[in-house]
C-alpha positions, 0 to 999 in steps of 0.5 A: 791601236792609234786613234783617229781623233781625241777627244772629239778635238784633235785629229791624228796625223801619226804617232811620233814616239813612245815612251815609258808610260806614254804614247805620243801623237802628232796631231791637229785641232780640229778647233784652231787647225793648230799642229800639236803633240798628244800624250796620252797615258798608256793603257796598261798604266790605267790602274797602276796610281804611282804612273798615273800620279806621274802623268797628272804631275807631268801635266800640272807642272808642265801646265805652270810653266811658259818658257821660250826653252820648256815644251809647252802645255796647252791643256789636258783631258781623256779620251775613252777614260784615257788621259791625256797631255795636249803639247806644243809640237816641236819639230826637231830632234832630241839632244840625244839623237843630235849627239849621236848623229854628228860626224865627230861624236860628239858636239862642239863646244860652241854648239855643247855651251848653246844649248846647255845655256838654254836647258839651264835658262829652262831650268832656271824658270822652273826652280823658280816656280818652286819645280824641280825637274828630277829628269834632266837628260838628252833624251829630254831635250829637243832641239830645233833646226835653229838651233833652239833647245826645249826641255819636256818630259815634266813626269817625274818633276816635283814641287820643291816644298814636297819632302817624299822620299820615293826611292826604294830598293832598286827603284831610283828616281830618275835616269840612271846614267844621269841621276844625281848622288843624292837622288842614287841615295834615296835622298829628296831631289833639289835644284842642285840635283837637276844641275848635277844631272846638267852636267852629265848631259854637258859631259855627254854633249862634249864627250859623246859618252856619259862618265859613268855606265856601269854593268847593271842599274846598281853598279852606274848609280853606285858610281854616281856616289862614289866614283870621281868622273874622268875630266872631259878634257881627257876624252877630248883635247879641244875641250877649253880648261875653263869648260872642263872645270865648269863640268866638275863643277856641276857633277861634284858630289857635295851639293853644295859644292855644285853651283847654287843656281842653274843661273850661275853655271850658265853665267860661267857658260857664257864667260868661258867663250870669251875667258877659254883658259879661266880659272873662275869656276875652280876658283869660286867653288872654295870660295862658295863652300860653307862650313857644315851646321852654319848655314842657318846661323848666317842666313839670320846675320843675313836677313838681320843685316838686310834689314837693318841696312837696305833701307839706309842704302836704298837712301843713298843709291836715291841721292847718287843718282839724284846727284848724278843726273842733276851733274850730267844732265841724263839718264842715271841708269843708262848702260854701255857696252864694250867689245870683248877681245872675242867679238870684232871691236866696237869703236865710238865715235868721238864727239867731233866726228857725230854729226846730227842727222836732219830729218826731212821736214816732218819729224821733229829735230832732237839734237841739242836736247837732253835725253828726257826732254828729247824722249818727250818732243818725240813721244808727243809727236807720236813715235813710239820706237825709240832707240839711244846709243851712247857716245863719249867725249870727256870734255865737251859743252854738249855732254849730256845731250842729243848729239845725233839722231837718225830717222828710217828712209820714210820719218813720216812713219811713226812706227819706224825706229827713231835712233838717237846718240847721248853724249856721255862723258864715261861709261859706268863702274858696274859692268857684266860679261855678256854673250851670245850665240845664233845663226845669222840666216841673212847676208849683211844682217844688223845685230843689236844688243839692247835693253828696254827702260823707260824715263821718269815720265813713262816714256818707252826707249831701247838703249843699244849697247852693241850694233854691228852688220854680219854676214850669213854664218852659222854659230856665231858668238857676239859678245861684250863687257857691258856697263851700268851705273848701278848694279842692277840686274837687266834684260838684254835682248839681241836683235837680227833686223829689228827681230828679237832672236834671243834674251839673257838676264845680266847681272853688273857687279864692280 
């Protein structure tokens, strides 16, 4: 029977599914009059504990993570002894039903890599916070009209410190069609387990079948241990080579052979949009591999290592840099971007062709100015959206300055965006292949790519690297090369008319 109200708290609208050990409803606070979903424990599970350690599981680690791509908690409680899970509500379908809805059956590649990305950047969030999902299927994973993929169902996930063995006999852990070997075996499930799992969800995502079905439970989680996938491309020509090798990758038998991290694999997500035909995910798998029995032996090279040299090089990347700025007058950690051969270029203007901007009289003019001394004229005037781009002239006496800057139609707004051009002789050494993909909801709509920094004086500024106007369409992949003088590890926001619509972390490397 469907409660009317919850708790005293909640008022219930209808019921929006039923799943294994639990029933869940849509519903209102009555409090916030905020739409959310209720899970609530089934009563016939009441007095069974394994389901009952399942949904207080499900409830601690769904109540420790807050991520953009993980169904959020917002708390929990019973009703008539009855516990229950309060949820955010997300309006979509699973991935599941996505798959089987779709005219081809199965996804596009692009549409398979987006939301793939995602799932991983959910599971990359919560294996750092020590949790392993254990789960991960399309049945776990909603997809928003826009395209957005959030990962529920924490129920059977578990701490990574836990070492409990719960396989037995015939009861595995997990989906059958989706479970790792390892977690087939009876053996703990690791990080490694869940991208296994990723990759029959990716396989099934661009096959619209899962690689392994079997007549009965036994017989799928048998071929999980011992049968070698069908390689998607077989199932669907359009799948790109370096996807395909991606997939294998995910679903190789050996953990360790798998990728290290779920940031890793969606790092070759994103790559293989704009490289289709690399060989960089089959390739770095032999170079990955570790001999059986070492792998202690070179974690304590490693740490001895680190630790001998990290404060000798944290000394010398302290003078470069000092060296750097006092040469080139700016910001030693200013990065820039390239276009790759998939997006439309992207062309800097040469250092003749910027001309500085005046503003109306009330705003202060920067031009001239080097980058710290600008950011301070404008911050003591009060304007607090500040945005740098770069431009590049090998020889010029005005390197390292304010060559341009560029104030809303209104300067008298001092909440508008201040966008000013730093002249530079050359981009850095580092760089990170970096992409994107949205919708663009709006006819003639202005798409940033940028990071946030702030100066030596604690003065906020965001660095565009990429800046274009596109017209209304729909999976659209903005990519770019982007360049760093150091090679550090950044945030990259992208902007749809000032609006963050989507981030990524970006690693540079030589």
């Amino acid at each position: 029977m469907i409660p009317d109200i919850i708790d005293g708290k909640y008022e219930v609208l209808q019921e929006i599914g039923s799943g294994g050990m639990a029933h869940v409803y849509k519903a209102i606070s009555i409090g916030s009059r905020k739409v959310v979903a209720v899970k609530m424990l089934k009563e016939e599970y009441l007095n069974d504990q394994e389901f009952l350690r399942r949904f207080e599981r499900e409830a601690r680690a769904s109540l420790a993570l807050s991520h953009d791509n993980i169904v959020r908690a917002f708390g929990v409680g019973t009703h008539d002894n009855i516990p229950y899970i309060v949820l955010e509500y997300v309006e979509g379908k699973t991935l599941k039903e996505l798959i089987h809805s779709s005219p081809r059956g199965h996804l596009s590649v692009q549409q398979s890599i987006s939301i793939c990305s995602q799932v991983l950047d959910a599971l990359s969030y919560a294996h750092a916070h020590g949790i392993v999902h254990r789960d991960v299927k399309p049945q776990n994973v909603i997809v928003t009209a826009r395209g957005r993929a959030k990962l529920a169902d924490f129920g059977i996930a578990r701490e990574m410190t836990t070492t409990t063995v719960t396989f037995s006999g015939k009861n595995v852990i997990g989906s059958v069609q989706y479970i790792s070997p390892e977690q087939a075996q009876g053996l703990p499930a690791t990080a490694e387990s869940d991208i296994y799992s990723a990759g029959v969800s990716l396989y099934e995502m661009l096959t619209g079948s899962v690689p392994f079905n079997g007549d009965t439970t036994v017989a799928t989680a048998l071929m999980h241990i011992s049968n070698q996938p069908k390689p998607p491309k077989e199932l669907n020509p359009q799948i790109p080579p370096a996807l395909n090798d991606i997939v294998l990758r995910a679903m190789e038998k050996d953990p360790a052979m798998r990728y290290a991290s779920a940031k890793l694999m969606r790092g070759d997500l994103i790559r293989a949009l704009s490289h289709p035909n690399g060989t960089f995910a089959r390739d770095r798998t032999s170079r990955e591999q570790k001999a059986p029995g070492r792998r202690m032996s070179l974690s304590v090279y490693a740490w001895i290592s680190i630790s001998v040299f990290t404060p000798i090089l944290v000394i010398f990347v302290a003078y470069l840099g000092f060296v750097n700025q006092w040469c080139a007058g700016s910001e030693p950690d200013v990065t820039q971007a390239a276009a790759s051969p998939v997006t439309e270029n992207v062309v800097y203007a040469a250092v003749e062709a910027v001309q500085p901007t005046p503003s109306s009289g009330t705003a202060p003019t920067v031009t001239g100015f080097r980058l710290d001394d600008a950011l301070r004229v404008l911050h003591v005037a009060g304007y607090e959206n500040i945005y740098v781009s770069m431009a590049y002239a090998t020889d010029s006496s005005r390197t390292g300055t304010i060559v341009a800057q560029r104030y809303s139609a209104d300067d008298s707004d001092k909440q508008a965006p201040v966008y000013l051009t730093l002249l530079l002789e050359s981009h850095g050494k580092y760089k990170a292949d970096v992409s994107f993909l949205l919708d663009i909801e709006e006819a003639d709509s202005t798409v940033q790519m940028v990071y946030r920094t702030s100066n030596t004086e604690n003065i906020d500024y965001s660095v565009i690297l990429y800046e274009t106007v596109r017209t209304k369409e729909s999976m659209v992949s903005i990519s770019a090369t982007v360049y760093s003088n150091d090679p550090a590890t950044r945030t990259l926001y992208l902007l749809v008319n000032g609006e963050e619509v989507r981030s990524q972390d970006a690693k540079f490397s030589e």
